[in-house]
C-alpha positions as a Markdown table, in Angstrom:
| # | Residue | x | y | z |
|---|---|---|---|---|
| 1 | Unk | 14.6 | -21.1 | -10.3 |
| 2 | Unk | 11.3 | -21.1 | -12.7 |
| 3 | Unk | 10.7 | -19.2 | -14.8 |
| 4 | Unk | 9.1 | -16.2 | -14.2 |
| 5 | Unk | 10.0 | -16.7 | -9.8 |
| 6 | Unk | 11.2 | -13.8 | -8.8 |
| 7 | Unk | 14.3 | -13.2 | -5.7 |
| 8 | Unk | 15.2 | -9.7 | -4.1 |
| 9 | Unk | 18.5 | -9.4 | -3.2 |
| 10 | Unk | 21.3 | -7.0 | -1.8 |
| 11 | Unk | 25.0 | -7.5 | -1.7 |
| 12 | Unk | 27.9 | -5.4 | -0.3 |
| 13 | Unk | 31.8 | -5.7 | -0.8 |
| 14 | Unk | 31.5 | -4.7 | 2.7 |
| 15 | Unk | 33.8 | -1.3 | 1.9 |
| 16 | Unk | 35.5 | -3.1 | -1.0 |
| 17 | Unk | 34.5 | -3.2 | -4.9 |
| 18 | Unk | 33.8 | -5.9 | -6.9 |
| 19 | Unk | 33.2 | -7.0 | -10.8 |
| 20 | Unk | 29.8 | -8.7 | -10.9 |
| 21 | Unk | 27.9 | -10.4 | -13.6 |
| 22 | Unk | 23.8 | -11.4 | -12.9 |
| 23 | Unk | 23.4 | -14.4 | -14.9 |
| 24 | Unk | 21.4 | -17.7 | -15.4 |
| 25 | Unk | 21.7 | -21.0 | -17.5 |
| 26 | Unk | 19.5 | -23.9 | -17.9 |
| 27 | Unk | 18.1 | -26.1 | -20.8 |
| 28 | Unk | 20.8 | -24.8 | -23.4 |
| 29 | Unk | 20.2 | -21.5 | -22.7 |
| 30 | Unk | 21.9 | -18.8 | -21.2 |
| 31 | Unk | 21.3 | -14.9 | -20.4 |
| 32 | Unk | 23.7 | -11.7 | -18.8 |
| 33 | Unk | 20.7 | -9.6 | -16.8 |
| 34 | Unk | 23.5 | -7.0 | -15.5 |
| 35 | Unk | 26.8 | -6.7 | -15.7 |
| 36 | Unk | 29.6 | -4.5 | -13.2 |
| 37 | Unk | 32.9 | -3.4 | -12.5 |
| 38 | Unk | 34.3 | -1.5 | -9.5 |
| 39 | Unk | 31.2 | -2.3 | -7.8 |
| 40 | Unk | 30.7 | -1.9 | -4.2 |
| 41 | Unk | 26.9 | -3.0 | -3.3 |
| 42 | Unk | 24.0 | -3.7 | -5.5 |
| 43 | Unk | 20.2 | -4.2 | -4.9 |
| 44 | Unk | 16.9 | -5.2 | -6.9 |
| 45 | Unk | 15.0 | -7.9 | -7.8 |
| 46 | Unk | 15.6 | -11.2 | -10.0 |
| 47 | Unk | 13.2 | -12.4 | -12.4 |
| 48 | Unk | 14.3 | -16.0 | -13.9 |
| 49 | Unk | 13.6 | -15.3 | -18.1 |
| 50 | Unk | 13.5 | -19.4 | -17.9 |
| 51 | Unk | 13.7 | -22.8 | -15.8 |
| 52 | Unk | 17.8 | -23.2 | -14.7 |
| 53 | Unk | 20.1 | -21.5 | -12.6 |
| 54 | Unk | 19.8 | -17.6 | -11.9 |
| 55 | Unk | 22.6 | -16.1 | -9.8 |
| 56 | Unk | 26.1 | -14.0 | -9.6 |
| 57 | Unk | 29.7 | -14.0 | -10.5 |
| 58 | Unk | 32.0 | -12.2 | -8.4 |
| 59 | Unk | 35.1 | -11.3 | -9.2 |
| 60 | Unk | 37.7 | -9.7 | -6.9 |
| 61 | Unk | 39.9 | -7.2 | -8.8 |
| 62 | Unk | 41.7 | -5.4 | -6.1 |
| 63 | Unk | 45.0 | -6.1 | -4.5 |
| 64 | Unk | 43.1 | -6.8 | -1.2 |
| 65 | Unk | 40.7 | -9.5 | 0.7 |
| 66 | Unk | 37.2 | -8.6 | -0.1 |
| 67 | Unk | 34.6 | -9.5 | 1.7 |
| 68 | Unk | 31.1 | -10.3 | 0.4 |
| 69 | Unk | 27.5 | -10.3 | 2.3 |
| 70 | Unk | 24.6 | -11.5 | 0.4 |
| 71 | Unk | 21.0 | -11.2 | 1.5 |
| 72 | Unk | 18.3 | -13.0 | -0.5 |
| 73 | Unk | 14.8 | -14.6 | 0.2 |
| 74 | Unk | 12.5 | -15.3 | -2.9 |
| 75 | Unk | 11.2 | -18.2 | -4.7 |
| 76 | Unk | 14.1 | -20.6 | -5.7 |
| 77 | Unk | 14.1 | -23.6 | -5.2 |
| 78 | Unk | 17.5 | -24.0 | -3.6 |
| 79 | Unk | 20.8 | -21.8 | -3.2 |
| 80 | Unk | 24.3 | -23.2 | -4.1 |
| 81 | Unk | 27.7 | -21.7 | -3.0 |
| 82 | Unk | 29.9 | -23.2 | -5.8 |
| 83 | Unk | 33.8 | -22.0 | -6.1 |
C-alpha cells in the first residue's frame, strides 16, 4: 500500500479465537497499528502510516483447527497470502 490508502476490513475465526497483530513494513520501517489475543473477529479500517506492506499476523493458539475468513476491498495495490 501508499501511504496514506486506506482498506476496510473484517475477519472472523469463524467461532474460534485468534492472536492477531495489524502491522506494516516497507523502506526500513516498520509499525504494530493493533495488537490481540483470544480474538474472535475484528473490523475497521487500515490507513498505511507509509509506502510497504500493511497487513495481519494470525496466530492460532487453541488446541483446535481454526478457521479464518477475511473480507477486504480498499486501495492496495495487491494482496499476498504468504505462510
Amino acid at each position: 500500500m501508499k501511504a496514506g490508502k486506506t482498506a476496510t476490513y473484517r475477519w472472523t475465526a469463524n467461532g474460534s479465537v485468534l492472536n492477531y497483530d495489524t502491522h506494516g513494513d516497507g523502506g526500513g520501517r516498520s509499525i504494530s497499528y493493533v495488537k490481540g489475543r483470544g480474538v474472535p473477529q475484528d473490523e475497521g479500517e487500515l490507513t498505511a502510516a507509509f509506502d510497504g506492506n500493511h497487513g495481519w499476523f494470525w496466530r492460532n493458539r487453541t488446541n483446535s483447527p481454526v478457521t479464518l475468513s477475511l473480507q477486504t476491498r480498499g486501495e492496495y495495490e495487491s494482496f499476498k497470502r504468504v505462510k
